[in-house]
NUGU-378657 format. One record per residue (C-alpha): residue number from 1; x, y, z. Coordinates in nm, 2 decimals. Last residue first. Example, Ala and Ser with C-alpha at 12.3 -4.5 7.8 and 13.67 -1.06 7.14 Angstrom:
! residues 2
+-----+--------+--------+--------+
: num :     xx :     yy :     zz :
+-----+--------+--------+--------+
:   2 :   1.37 :  -0.11 :   0.71 :
:   1 :   1.23 :  -0.45 :   0.78 :
+-----+--------+--------+--------+
This chain:
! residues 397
+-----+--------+--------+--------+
: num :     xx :     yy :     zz :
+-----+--------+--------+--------+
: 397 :  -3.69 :   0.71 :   7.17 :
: 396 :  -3.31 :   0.73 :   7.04 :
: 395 :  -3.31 :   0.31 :   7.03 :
: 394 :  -3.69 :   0.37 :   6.85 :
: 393 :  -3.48 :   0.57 :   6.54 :
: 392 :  -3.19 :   0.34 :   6.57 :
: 391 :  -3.43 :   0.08 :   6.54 :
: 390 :  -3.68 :   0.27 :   6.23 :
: 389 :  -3.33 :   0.36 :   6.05 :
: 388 :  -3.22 :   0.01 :   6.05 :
: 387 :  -3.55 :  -0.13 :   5.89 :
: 386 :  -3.52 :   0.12 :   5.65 :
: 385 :  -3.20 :   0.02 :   5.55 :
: 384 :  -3.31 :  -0.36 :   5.52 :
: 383 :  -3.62 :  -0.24 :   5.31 :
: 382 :  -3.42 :  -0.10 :   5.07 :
: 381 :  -3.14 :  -0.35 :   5.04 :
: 380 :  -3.44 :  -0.61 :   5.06 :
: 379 :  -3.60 :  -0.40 :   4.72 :
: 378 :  -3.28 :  -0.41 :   4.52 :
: 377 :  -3.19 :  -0.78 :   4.58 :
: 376 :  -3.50 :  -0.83 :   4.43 :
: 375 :  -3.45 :  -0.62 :   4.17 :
: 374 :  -3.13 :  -0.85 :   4.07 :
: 373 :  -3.30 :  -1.11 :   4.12 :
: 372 :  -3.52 :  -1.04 :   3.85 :
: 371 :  -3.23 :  -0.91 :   3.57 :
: 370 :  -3.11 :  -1.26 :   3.62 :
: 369 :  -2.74 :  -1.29 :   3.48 :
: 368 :  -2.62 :  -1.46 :   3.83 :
: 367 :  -2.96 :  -1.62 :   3.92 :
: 366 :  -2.95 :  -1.81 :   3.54 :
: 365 :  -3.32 :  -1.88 :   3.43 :
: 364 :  -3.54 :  -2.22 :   3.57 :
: 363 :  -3.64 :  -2.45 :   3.78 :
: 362 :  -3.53 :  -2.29 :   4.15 :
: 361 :  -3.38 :  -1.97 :   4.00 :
: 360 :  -3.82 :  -1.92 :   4.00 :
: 359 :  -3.79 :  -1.85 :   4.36 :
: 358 :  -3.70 :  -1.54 :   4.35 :
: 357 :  -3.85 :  -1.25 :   4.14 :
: 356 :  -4.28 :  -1.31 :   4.22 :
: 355 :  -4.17 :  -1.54 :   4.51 :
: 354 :  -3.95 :  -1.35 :   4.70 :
: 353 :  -4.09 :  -0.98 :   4.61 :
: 352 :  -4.46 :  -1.06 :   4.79 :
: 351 :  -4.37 :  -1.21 :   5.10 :
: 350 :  -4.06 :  -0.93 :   5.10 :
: 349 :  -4.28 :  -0.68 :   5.05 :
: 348 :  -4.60 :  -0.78 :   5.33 :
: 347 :  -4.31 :  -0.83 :   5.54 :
: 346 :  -4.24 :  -0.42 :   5.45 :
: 345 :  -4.57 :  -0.34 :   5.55 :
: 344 :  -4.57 :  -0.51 :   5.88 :
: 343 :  -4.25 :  -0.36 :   5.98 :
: 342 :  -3.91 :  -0.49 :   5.91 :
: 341 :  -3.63 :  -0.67 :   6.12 :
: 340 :  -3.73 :  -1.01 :   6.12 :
: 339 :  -3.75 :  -0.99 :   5.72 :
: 338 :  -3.44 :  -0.88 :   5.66 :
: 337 :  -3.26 :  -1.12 :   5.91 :
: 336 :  -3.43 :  -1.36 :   5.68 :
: 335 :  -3.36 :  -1.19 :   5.36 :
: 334 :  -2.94 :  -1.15 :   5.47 :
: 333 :  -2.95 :  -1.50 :   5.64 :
: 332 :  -3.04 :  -1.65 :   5.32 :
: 331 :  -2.83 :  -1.48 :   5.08 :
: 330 :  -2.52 :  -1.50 :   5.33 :
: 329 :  -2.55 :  -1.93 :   5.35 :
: 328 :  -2.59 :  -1.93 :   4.96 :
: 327 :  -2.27 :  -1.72 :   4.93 :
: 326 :  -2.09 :  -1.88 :   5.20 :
: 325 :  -2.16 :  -2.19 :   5.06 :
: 324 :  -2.06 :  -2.13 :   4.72 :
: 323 :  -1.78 :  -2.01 :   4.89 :
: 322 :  -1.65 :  -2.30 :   5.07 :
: 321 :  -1.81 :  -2.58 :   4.79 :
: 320 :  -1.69 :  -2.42 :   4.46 :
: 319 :  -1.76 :  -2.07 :   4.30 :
: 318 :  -1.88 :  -2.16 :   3.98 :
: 317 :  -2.05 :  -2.51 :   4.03 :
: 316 :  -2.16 :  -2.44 :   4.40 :
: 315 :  -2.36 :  -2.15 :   4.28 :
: 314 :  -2.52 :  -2.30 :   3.96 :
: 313 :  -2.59 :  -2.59 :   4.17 :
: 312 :  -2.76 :  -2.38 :   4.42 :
: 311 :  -2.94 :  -2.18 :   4.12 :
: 310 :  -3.11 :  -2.48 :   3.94 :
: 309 :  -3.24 :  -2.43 :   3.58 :
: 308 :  -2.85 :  -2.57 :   3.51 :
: 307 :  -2.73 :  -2.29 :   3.25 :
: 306 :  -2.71 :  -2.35 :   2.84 :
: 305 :  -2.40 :  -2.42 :   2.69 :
: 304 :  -2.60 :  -2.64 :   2.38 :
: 303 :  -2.59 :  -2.93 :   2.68 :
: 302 :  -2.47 :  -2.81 :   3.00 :
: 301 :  -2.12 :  -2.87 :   3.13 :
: 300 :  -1.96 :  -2.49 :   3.02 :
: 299 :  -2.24 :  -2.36 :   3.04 :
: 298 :  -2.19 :  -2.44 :   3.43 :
: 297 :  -1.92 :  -2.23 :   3.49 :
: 296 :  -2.13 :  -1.94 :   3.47 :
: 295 :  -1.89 :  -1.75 :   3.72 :
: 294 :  -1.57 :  -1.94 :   3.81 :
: 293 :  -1.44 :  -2.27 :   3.83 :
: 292 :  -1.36 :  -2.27 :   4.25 :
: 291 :  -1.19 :  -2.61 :   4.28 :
: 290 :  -1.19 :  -2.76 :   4.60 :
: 289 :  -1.26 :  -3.07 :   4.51 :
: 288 :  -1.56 :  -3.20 :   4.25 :
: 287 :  -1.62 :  -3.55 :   4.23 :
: 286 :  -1.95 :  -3.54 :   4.35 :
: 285 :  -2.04 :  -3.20 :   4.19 :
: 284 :  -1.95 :  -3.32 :   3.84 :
: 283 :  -2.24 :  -3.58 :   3.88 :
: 282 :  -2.49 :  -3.35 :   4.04 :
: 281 :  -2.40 :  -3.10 :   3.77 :
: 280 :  -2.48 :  -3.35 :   3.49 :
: 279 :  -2.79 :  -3.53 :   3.66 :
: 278 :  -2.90 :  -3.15 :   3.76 :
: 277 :  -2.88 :  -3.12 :   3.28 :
: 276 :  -3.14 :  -3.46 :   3.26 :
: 275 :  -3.39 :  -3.36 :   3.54 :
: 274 :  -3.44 :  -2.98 :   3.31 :
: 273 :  -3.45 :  -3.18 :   2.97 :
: 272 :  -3.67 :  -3.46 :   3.09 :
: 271 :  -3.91 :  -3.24 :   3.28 :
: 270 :  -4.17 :  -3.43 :   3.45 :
: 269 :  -4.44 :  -3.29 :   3.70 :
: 268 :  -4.73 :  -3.26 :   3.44 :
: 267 :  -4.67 :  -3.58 :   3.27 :
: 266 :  -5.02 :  -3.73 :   3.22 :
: 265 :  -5.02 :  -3.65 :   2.85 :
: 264 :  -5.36 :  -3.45 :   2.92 :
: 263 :  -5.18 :  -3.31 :   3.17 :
: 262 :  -4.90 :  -3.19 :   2.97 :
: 261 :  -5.07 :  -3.05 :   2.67 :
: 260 :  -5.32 :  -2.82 :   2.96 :
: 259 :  -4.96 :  -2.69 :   3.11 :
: 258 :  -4.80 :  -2.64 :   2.74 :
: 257 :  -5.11 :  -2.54 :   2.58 :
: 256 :  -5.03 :  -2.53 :   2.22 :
: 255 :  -5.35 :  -2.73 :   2.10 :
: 254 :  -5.58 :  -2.47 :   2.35 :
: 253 :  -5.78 :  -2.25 :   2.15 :
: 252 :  -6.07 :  -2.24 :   2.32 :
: 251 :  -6.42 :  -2.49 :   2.32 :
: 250 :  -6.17 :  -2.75 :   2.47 :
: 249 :  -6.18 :  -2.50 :   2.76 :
: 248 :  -6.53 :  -2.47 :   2.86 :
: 247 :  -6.60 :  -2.75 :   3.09 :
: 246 :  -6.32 :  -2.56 :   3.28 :
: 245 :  -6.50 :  -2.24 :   3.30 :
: 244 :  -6.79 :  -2.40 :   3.45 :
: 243 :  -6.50 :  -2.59 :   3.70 :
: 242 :  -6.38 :  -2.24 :   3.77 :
: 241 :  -6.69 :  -2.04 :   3.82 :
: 240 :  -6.78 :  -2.36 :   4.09 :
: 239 :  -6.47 :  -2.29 :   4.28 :
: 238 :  -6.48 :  -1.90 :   4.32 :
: 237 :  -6.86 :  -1.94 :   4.44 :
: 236 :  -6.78 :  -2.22 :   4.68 :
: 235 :  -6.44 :  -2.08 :   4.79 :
: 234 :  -6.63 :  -1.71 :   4.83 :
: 233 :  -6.94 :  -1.88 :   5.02 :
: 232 :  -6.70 :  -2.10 :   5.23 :
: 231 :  -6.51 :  -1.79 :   5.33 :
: 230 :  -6.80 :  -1.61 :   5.40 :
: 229 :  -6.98 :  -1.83 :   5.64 :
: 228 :  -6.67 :  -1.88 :   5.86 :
: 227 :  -6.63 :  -1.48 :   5.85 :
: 226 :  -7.05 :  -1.50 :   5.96 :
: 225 :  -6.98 :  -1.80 :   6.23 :
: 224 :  -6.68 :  -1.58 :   6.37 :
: 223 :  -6.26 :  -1.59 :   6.36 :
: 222 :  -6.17 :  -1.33 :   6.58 :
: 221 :  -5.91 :  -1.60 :   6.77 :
: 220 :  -5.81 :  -1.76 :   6.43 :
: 219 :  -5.77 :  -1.39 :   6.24 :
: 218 :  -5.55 :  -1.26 :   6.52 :
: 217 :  -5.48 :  -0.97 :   6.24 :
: 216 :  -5.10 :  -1.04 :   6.23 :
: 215 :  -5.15 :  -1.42 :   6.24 :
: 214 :  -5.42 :  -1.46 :   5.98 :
: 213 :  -5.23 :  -1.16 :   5.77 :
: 212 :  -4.89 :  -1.39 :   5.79 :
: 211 :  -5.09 :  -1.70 :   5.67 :
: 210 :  -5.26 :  -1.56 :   5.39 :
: 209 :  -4.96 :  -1.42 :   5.26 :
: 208 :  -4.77 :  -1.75 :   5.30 :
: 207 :  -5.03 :  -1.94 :   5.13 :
: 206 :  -5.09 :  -1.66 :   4.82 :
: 205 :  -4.68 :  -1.66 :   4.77 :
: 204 :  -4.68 :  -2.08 :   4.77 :
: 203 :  -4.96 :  -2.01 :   4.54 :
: 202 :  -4.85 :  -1.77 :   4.28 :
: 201 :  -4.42 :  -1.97 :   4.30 :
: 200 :  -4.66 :  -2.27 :   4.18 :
: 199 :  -4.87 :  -2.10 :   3.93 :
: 198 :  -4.49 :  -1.90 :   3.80 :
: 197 :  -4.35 :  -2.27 :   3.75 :
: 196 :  -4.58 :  -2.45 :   3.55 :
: 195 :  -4.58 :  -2.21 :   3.26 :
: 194 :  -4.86 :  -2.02 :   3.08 :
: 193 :  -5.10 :  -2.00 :   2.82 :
: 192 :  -5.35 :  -2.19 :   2.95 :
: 191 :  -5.33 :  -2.26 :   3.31 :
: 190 :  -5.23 :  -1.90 :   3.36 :
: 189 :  -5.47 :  -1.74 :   3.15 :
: 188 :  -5.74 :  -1.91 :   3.29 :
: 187 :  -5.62 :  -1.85 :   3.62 :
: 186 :  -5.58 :  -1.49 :   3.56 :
: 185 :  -5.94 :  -1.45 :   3.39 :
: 184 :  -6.10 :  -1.68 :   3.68 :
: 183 :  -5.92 :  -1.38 :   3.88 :
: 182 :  -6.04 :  -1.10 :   3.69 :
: 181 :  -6.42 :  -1.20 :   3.78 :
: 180 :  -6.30 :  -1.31 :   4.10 :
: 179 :  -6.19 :  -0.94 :   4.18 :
: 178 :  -6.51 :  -0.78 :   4.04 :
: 177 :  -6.72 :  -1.01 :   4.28 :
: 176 :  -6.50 :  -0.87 :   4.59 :
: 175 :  -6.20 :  -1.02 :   4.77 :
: 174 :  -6.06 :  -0.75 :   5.03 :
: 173 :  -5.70 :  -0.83 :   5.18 :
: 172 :  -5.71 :  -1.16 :   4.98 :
: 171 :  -5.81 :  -1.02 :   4.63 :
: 170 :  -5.56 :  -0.78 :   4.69 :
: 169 :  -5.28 :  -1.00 :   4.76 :
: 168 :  -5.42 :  -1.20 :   4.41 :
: 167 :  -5.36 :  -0.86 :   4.22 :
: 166 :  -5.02 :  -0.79 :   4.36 :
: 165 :  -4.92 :  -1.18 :   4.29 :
: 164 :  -5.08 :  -1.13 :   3.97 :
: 163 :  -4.90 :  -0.86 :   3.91 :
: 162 :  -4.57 :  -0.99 :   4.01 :
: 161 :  -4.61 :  -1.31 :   3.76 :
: 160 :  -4.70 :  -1.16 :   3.47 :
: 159 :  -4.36 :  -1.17 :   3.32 :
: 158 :  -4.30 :  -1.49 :   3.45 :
: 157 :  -4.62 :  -1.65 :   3.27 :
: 156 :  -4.57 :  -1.50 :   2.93 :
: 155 :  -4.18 :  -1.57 :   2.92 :
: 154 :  -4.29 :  -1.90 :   2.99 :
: 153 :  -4.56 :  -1.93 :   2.74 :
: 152 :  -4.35 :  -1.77 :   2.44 :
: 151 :  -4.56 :  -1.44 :   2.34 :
: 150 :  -4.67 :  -1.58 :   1.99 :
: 149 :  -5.02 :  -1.30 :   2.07 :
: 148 :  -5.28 :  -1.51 :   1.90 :
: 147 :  -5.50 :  -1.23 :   1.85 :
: 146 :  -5.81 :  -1.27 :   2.04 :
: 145 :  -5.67 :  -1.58 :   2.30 :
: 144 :  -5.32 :  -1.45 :   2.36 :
: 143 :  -5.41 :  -1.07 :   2.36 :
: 142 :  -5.75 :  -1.11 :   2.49 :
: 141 :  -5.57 :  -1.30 :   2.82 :
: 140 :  -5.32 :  -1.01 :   2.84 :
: 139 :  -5.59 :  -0.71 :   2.81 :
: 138 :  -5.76 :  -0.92 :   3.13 :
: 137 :  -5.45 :  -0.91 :   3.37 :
: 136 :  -5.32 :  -0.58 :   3.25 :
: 135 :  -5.66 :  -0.39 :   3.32 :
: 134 :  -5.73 :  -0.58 :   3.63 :
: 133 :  -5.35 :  -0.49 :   3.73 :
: 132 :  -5.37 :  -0.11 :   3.64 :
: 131 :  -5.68 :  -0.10 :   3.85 :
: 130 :  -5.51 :  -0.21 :   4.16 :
: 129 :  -5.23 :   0.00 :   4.07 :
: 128 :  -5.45 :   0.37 :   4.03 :
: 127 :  -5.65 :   0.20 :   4.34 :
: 126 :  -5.25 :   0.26 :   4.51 :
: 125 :  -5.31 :   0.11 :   4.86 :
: 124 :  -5.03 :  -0.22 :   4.80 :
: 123 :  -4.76 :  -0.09 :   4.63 :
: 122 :  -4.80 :   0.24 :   4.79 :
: 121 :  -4.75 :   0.10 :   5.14 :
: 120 :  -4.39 :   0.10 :   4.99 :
: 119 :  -4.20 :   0.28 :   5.24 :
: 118 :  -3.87 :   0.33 :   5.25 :
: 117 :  -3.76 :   0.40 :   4.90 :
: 116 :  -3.39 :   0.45 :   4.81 :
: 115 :  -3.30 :   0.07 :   4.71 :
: 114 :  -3.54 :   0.10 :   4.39 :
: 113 :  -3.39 :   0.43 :   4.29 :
: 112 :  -3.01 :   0.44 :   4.25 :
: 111 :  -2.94 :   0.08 :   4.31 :
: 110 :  -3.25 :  -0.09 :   4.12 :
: 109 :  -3.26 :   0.20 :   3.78 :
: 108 :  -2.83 :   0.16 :   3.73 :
: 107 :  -2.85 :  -0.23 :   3.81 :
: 106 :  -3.17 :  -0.29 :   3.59 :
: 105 :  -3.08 :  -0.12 :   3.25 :
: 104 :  -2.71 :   0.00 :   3.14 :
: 103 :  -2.54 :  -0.33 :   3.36 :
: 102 :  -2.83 :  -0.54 :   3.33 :
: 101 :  -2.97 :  -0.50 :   2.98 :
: 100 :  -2.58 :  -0.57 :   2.87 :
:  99 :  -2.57 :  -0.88 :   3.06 :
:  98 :  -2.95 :  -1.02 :   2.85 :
:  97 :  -2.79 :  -0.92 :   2.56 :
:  96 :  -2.47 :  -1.08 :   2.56 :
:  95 :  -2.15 :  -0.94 :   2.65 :
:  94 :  -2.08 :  -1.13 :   2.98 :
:  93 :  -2.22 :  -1.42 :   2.82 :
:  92 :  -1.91 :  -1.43 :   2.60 :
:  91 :  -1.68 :  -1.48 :   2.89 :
:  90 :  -1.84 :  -1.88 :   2.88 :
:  89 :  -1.53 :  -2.04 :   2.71 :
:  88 :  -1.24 :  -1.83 :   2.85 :
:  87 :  -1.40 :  -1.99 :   3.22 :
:  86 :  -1.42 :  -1.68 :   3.41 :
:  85 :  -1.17 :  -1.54 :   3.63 :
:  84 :  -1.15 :  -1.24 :   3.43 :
:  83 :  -1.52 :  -1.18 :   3.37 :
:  82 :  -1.54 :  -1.21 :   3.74 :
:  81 :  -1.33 :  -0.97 :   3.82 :
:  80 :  -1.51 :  -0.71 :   3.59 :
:  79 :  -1.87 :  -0.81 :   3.70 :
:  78 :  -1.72 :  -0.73 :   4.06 :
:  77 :  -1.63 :  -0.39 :   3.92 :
:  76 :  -1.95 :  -0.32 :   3.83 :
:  75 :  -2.09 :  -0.41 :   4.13 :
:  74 :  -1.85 :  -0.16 :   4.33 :
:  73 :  -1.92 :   0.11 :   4.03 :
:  72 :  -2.31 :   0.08 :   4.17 :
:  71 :  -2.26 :   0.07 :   4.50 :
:  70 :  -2.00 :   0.43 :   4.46 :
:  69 :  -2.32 :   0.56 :   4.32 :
:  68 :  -2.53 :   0.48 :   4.62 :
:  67 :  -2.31 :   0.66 :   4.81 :
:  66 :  -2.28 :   0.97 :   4.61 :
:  65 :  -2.64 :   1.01 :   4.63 :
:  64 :  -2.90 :   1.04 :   4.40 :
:  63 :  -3.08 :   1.36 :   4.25 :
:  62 :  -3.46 :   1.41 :   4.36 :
:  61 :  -3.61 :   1.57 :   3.99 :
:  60 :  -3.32 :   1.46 :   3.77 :
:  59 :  -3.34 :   1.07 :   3.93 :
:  58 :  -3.74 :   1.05 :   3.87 :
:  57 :  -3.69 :   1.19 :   3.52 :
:  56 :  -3.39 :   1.02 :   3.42 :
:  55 :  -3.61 :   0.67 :   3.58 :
:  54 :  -3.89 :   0.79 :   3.38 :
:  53 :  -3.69 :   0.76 :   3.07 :
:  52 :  -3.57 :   0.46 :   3.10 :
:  51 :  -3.88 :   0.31 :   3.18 :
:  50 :  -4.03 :   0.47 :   2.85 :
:  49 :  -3.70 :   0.36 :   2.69 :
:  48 :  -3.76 :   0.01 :   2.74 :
:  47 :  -4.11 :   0.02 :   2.65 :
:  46 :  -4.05 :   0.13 :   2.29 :
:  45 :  -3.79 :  -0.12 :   2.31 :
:  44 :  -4.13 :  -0.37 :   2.40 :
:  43 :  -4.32 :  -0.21 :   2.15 :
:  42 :  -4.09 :  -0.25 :   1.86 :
:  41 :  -4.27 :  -0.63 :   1.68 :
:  40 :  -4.56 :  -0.37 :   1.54 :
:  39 :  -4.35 :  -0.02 :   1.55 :
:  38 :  -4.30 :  -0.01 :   1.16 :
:  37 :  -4.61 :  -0.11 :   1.05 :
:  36 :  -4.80 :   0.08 :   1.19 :
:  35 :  -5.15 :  -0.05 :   1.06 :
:  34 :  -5.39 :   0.07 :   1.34 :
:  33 :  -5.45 :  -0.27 :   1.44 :
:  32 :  -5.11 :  -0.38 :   1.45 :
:  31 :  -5.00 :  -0.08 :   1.64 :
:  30 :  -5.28 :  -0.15 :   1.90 :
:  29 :  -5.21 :  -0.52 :   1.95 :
:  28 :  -4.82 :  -0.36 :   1.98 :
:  27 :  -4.90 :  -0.12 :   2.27 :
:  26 :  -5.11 :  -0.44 :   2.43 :
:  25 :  -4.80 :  -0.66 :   2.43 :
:  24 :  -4.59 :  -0.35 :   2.54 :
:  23 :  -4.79 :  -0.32 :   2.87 :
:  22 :  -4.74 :  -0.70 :   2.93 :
:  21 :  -4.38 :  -0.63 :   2.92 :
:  20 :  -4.38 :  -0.30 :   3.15 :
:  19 :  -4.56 :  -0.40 :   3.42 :
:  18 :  -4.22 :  -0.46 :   3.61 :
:  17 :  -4.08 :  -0.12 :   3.52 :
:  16 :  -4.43 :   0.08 :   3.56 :
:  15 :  -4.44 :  -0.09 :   3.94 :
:  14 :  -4.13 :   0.05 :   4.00 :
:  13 :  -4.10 :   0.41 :   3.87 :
:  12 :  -4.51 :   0.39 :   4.06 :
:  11 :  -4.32 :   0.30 :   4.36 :
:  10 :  -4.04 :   0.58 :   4.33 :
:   9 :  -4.23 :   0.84 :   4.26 :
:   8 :  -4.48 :   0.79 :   4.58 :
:   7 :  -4.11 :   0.73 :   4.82 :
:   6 :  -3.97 :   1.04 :   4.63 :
:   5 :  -4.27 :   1.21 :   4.74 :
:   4 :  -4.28 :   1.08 :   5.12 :
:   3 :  -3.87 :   1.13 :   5.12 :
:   2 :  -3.90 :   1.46 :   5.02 :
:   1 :  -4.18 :   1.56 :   5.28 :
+-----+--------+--------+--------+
């Protein structure tokens, strides 16, 4: 009974941390409208500390173990060591901002509570979750188009990202006329005030989704004149909303579109900057030995110190070719095996986590100062262990 309570707390502690961004947009509409001065531009710290404090109140009431603790002083340690075989150049990042968030933030909330739950059926049943998205999904849009919300387009995009991969699961599972309603609203908000990268990671997770329900639910072999019907009636109806709605968008405000900008220049798929710093590491890489430079190496190459957009090369530049290898090799292996090993539900996770936190170390962000993977990590720990418990469980059966 604990675990099925802790395992309901624990979701919405989750979900609430990962909404929390385009919660604190709306939270500072309403500030600005009610002329509080003082919190307009605060929301988001006000956000901060709501998480914060949920996840006091969530560890208070079921405690954590010692175990888990010991995890947690085991990655901090590893931060240590690698701030002291760090580049003397880059050990600034190590006290930046962003680092600091991770060590007092995500790595205390994702090892003691986020790798604890076992069961997260409530991620996808919750109608208090489903709702939540519509609501965030639609409030976001009147925030950028109503009020000129100065949200920058990629942090705009990749902080929606997980719920509208929750929200377009849902629409899958069981579409409904509400659901394209608020997902003409997501694409529209997507296309137009957001990046390229979190539409492509949205429909490479939609595909594989779709695929693994098809298989699990013998979808092909029931497939029926009336489901055949249907489908084409929902791709019809959800296509021809669209292209009304895009007759409609020079009537918005759309001059600092950067997805609408680019394909109007014809240059949707290049990205000078971005092609421009993997020349740099590609370069050094084919000259490199067997070198290991250390963690966030790669600032030290990039132009203005930034990082590569491009976590292999980030890997392989800081930890050299044997264990940058290892490390990519282990990642990998650990997901996969991961995957293989969980129940239906927990696939449904993973399909869901990888994208929406992943995939985006692809083109963009740093993986090793990324508060997103680091959730991720969280969430295949947890569904790992629970995967082992169910075998040794079924080995005892």
């Amino acid at each position: 009974m604990d675990n099925t309570l802790f395992n309901k707390w624990g979701i919405y502690f989750f979900y609430f941390s990962i909404a929390i961004y385009p919660l604190s947009m709306m939270m500072n509409i309403v500030f600005q409208q009610i002329n509080i001065d003082f919190l307009t531009g605060r929301s988001i710290y006000i956000g901060y500390g709501l998480v914060y404090l949920f996840a006091i109140i969530v560890l208070v009431k079921f405690g954590f173990s010692l175990k888990r603790l010991v995890a947690l002083y085991c990655i901090y340690i590893l931060y240590f060591i690698l701030y002291l075989t760090s580049p003397q150049s880059v050990k600034s990042v190590y006290t930046s901002t962003v680092m600091m968030m991770i060590y007092v933030y995500y790595l205390p909330y994702s090892v003691l509570i986020l790798t604890r739950i076992g069961d997260f059926s409530q991620l996808f049943s919750s109608k208090l979750i489903e709702y939540t998205n519509y609501v965030i999904i639609v409030s976001s849009f009147i925030a950028k188009y109503f009020f000129q919300n100065q949200t920058n387009y990629m942090t705009f995009s990749y902080q929606l990202l997980p719920i509208w991969m929750l929200f377009t699961f849902s629409f899958i599972r069981r579409p409904t006329l509400l659901k394209a309603g608020v997902a003409l609203v997501m694409l529209l908000e997507g296309v137009i005030y957001g990046a390229r990268g979190p539409l492509i990671w949205l429909v490479i997770g939609a595909v594989v989704y779709f695929i693994f329900l098809a298989f699990e639910n013998k979808f092909i072999s029931n497939l029926s004149l009336k489901k055949i019907s249907q489908i084409v009636l929902w791709l019809g109806l959800f296509i021809g909303i669209f292209s009304v709605a895009r007759k409609s968008l020079p009537a918005l405000n759309i001059e600092n579109s950067y997805i609408l900008n680019r394909l109007e220049q014809g240059n949707i798929g290049v990205s000078t900057g971005r092609n421009e710093m993997i020349d740099i590491a590609i370069n050094y890489l084919k000259q490199m030995g067997g070198e290991i430079n250390g963690l966030f190496f790669d600032r030290t190459l990039m132009p203005d110190n930034i990082y590569v957009h491009n976590f292999i090369l980030e890997t392989y530049l800081s930890f050299g070719w044997f264990i940058g290898t290892l490390i990519l090799i282990s990642l990998v292996y650990f997901i996969g095996k991961t995957f293989l090993y969980a129940n239906k539900r927990n696939k449904m996770v993973l399909i869901f986590a990888v994208p929406a936190f992943f995939l985006k170390y692809f083109l963009t962000g740093s993986m090793y100062e990324g508060d997103s993977f680091i959730i991720m990590m969280a969430l295949v720990c947890a569904i790992y262990s629970h995967a082992k418990q169910e075998r040794k469980m079924s080995d005892i059966d």
